[in-house]
C-alpha positions as CSV (number, residue, x, y, z in Angstrom):
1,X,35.4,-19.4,28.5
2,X,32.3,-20.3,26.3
3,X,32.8,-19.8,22.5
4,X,30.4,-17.4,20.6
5,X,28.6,-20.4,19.2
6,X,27.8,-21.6,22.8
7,X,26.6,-18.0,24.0
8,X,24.4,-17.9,20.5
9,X,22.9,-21.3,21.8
10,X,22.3,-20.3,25.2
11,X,20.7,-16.9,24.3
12,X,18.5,-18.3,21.5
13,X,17.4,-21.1,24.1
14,X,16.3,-18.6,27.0
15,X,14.8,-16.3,24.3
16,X,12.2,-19.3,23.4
17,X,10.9,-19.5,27.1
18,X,9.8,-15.7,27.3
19,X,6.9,-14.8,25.0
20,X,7.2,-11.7,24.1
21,X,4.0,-9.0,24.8
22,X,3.6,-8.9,21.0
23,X,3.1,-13.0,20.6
24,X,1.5,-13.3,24.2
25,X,-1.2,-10.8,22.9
26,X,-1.8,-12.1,19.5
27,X,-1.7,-15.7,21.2
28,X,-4.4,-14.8,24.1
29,X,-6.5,-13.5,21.4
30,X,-6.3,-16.7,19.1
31,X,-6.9,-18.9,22.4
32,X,-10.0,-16.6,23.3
33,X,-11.5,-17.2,19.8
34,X,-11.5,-13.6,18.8
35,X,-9.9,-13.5,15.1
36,X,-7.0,-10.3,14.6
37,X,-8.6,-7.9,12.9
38,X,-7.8,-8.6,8.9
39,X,-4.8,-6.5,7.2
40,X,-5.9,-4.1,4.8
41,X,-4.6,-4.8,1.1
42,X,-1.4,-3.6,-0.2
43,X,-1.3,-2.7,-3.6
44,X,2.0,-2.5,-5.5
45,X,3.0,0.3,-7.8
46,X,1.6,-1.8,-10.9
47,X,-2.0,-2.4,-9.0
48,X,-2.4,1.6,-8.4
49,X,-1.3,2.1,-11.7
50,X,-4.2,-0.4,-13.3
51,X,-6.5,1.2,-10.8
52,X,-6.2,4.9,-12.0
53,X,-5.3,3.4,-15.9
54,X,-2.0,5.1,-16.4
55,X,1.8,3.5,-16.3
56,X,3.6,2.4,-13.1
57,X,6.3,4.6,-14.2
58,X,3.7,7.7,-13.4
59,X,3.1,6.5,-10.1
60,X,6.8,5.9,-9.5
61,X,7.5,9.6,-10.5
62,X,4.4,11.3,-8.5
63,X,5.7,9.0,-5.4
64,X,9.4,11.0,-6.5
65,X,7.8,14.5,-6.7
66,X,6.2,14.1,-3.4
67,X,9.3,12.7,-1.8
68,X,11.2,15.9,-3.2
69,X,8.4,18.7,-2.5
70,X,8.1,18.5,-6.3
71,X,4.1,19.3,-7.5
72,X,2.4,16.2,-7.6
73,X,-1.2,14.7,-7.5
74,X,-0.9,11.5,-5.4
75,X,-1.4,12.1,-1.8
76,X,-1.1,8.5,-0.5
77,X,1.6,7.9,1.5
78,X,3.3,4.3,0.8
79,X,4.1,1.5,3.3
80,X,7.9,0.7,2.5
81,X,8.1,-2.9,2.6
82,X,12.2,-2.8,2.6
83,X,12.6,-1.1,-0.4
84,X,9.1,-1.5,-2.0
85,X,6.4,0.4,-2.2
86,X,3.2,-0.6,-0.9
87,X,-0.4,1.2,-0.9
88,X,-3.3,0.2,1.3
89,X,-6.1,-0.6,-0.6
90,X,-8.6,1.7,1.7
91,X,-5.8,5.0,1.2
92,X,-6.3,4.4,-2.5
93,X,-9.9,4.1,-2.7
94,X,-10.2,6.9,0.2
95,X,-8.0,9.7,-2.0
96,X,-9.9,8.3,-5.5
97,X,-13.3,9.2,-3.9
98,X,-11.8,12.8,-2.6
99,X,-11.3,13.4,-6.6
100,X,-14.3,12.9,-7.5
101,X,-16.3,15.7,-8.8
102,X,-18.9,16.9,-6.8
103,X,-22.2,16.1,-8.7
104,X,-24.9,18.8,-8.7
């Protein structure tokens, strides 16, 4: 009877030889010459903070209050990244430009 380390081996061998769809499709689209379309930017709790000029601890509370149905004024949902927070760049600059006051 094989021992867990040879079943690990074998398993981790046949799982090279099948691409899956994810790597096949990012791989055909490499080979074609067509570039993935580029990642947004994520922004940590310290980068919205500098962005909007208050403390991180502000946007670590309104990111509580919105969690808890608490009021709040920060509408962008994070990434979680594990257990970090991450905002895309575009959601940040999208919900700054909806607080904007109307000019006349």
């Amino acid at each position: 009877m094989p021992t867990h380390a040879t079943r690990s081996r074998s398993v981790v061998a046949e799982s090279r030889h099948e691409p899956g769809p994810l790597s096949s499709a990012l791989g055909s689209e490499v080979l074609s010459g067509r570039i993935p379309s580029a990642p947004t930017r994520l922004l940590t709790d310290k980068d919205v903070a500098d962005r909007l000029s208050v403390s991180p601890i502000t946007i670590r509370k309104q990111r509580f209050d919105r969690r808890h149905g608490n009021p709040h004024c920060l509408t962008v949902d994070p990434l979680m990244i594990g257990s970090a927070p991450r905002y895309p760049l575009d959601d940040i600059e999208k919900w700054l430009a909806s607080r904007r006051p109307q000019g006349k």
